[in-house]
C-alpha positions as CSV (number, residue, x, y, z in Angstrom):
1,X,32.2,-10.0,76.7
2,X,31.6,-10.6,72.9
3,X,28.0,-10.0,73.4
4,X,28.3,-6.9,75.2
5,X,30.3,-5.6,72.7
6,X,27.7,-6.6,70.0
7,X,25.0,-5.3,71.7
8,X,27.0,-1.5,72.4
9,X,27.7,-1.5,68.8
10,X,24.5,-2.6,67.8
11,X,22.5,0.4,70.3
12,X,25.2,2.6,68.9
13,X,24.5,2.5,65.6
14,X,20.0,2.5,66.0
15,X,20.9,5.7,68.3
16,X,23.4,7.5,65.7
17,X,20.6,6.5,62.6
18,X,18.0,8.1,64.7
19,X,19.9,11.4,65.7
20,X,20.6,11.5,62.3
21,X,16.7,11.9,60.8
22,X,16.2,14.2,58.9
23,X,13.0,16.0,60.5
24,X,10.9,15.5,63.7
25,X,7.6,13.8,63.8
26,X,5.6,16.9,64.3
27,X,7.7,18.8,61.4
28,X,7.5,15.9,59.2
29,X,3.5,16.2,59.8
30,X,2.9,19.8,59.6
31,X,5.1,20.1,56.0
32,X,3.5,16.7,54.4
33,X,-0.4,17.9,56.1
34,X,0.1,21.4,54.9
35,X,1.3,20.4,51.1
36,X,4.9,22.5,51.8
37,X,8.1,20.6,51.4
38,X,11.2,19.6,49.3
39,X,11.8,16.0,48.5
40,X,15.6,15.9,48.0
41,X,17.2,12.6,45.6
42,X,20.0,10.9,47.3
43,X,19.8,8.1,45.2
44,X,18.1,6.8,42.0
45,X,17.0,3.3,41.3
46,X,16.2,2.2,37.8
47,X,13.6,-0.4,36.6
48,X,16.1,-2.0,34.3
49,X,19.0,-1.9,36.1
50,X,20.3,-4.8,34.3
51,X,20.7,-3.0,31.0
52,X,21.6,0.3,32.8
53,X,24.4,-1.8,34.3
54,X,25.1,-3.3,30.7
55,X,26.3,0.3,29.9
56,X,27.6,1.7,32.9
57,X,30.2,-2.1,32.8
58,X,31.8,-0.3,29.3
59,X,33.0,3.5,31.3
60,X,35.8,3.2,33.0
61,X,35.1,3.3,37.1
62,X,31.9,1.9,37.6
63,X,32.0,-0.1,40.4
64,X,27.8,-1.3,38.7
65,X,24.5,-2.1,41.3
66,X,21.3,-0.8,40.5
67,X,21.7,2.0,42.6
68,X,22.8,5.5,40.8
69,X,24.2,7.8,43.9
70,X,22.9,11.5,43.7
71,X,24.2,12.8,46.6
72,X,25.7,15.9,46.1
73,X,23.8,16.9,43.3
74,X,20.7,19.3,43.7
75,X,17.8,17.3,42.4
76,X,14.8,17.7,44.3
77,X,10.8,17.9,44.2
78,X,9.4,21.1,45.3
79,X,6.0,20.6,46.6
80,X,3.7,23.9,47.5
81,X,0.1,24.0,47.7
82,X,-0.2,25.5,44.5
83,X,3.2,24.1,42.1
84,X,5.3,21.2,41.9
85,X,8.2,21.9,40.4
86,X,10.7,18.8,39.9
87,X,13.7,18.6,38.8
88,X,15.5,14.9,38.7
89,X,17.3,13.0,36.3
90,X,16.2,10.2,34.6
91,X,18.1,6.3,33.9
92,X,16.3,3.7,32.2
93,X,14.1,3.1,28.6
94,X,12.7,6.2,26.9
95,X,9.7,5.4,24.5
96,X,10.2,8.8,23.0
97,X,13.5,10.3,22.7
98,X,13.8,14.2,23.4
99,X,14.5,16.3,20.7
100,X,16.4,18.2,23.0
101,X,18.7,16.9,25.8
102,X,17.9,19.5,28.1
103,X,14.7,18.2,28.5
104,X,15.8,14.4,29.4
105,X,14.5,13.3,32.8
106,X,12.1,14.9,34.8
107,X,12.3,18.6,34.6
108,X,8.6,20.2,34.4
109,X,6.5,22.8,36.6
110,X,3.0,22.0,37.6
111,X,0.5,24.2,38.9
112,X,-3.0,21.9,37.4
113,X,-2.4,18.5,39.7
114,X,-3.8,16.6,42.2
115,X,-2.6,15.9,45.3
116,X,-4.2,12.8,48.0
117,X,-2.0,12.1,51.6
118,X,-2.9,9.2,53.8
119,X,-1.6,7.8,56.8
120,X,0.1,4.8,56.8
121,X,-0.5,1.8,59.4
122,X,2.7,1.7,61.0
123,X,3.1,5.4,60.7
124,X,4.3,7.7,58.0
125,X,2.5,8.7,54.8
126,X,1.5,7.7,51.4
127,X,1.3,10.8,49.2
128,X,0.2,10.5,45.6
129,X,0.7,13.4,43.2
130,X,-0.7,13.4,39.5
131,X,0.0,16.1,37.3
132,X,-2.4,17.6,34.1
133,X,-0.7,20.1,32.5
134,X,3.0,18.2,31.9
135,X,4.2,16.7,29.0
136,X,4.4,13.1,29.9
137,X,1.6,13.7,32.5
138,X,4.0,12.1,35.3
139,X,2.6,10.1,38.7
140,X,4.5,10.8,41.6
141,X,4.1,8.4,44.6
142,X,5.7,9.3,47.5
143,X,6.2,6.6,50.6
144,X,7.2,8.9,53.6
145,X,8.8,8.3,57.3
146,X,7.6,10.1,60.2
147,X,11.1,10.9,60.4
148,X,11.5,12.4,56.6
149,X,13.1,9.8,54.8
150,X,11.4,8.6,51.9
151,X,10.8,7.2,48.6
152,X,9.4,8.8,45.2
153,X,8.2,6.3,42.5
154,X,7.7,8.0,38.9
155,X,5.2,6.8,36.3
156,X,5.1,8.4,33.1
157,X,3.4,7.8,30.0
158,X,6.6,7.8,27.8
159,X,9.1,6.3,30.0
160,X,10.0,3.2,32.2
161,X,9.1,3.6,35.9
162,X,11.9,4.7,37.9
163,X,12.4,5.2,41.8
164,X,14.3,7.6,44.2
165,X,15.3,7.7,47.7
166,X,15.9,10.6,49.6
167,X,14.6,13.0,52.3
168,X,12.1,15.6,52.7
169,X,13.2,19.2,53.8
170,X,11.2,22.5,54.5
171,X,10.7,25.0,51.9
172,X,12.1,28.2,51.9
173,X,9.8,30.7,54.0
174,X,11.2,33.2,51.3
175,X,10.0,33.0,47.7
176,X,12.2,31.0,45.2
C-alpha cells in the first residue's frame, strides 16, 4: 500500500510539473526558430557564490545558498530579430566598477549582434547571442527546453560569469 502511495505521489507530481510548462513544443519552436521571445529571470546564480554568501551571512534574514530568487521582479531578455534588449541584475566580482549605479548589471540595448540556434540531442536548443555594439560586449548562451524553461549564461569582458534560470515567453504582438 506504501508503494502505491509512492508511486500516485510520484505520477502526481511529473503530471502537475508538466501541465505547468511554460510553452508547448511547437510554440517553444516557432519563437526560438523565428528569433521572437522573452527570456524571463526567476532566479540568479553567481560564480562566487561563496563570497556572495560571505556578505549576504552579515544582513539580517538571509537564509544564504547560491541561488538569488528573482521571482517577482521584472528582469527579462527581449529577443527580436533585429534588438536584444536585457535588462537583469548582476551578483558577483566587477573588474570595473560603474561610475554610476544605474548602470550595474546587465542593462544594455543591442541592435549589431549575432545570433546562432541549434538543436540539441535530446531535444531543446542551444542558442548563442554575441553582442558588438555594448559596452562590456556581453555573450549570452542560452540552454532551452522544448517546454520553455531555460538557462542564460553571461560572459562579459569586465565581469565574473554569472547564470540565470527562468522561462521563455512570447513577445508582445504590439510594439514595446
Amino acid at each position: 500500500m506504501k508503494t502505491l502511495k509512492k508511486l500516485s505521489f510520484i505520477f502526481l507530481a511529473l503530471f502537475a510539473f508538466t501541465a505547468n510548462a511554460q510553452t508547448d513544443k511547437a510554440t517553444t519552436a516557432k519563437i526560438v526558430e523565428g528569433k521572437t521571445y522573452t527570456f524571463v529571470a526567476t532566479s540568479a546564480i553567481p560564480l562566487n557564490s561563496t563570497d556572495i554568501n560571505n556578505i549576504l551571512s552579515k544582513m539580517g534574514g538571509n537564509a544564504g545558498g547560491g541561488m538569488i530568487n528573482l521571482s517577482g521582479a521584472s528582469y527579462d531578455v527581449k529577443i527580436t530579430a533585429d534588438s536584444v534588449v536585457a535588462y537583469l541584475p548582476y551578483y558577483g566580482r566587477s573588474y570595473n566598477a560603474p561610475l554610476n549605479r544605474d548602470d550595474s548589471g546587465f542593462k544594455f540595448l543591442s541592435k549589431d549582434f549575432t545570433y546562432s540556434s541549434k538543436n540539441r540531442k535530446k531535444g531543446g536548443w542551444e542558442v548563442i547571442i554575441n553582442t558588438k555594439d555594448t559596452k562590456e560586449s556581453p555573450r549570452l548562451s542560452f540552454s532551452i527546453s522544448e517546454n520553455g524553461y531555460g538557462s542564460l549564461i553571461i560572459t562579459s569582458n569586465n565581469k565574473q560569469s554569472i547564470t540565470y534560470n527562468g522561462y521563455l515567453a512570447e513577445n508582445n504582438s504590439k510594439k514595446d
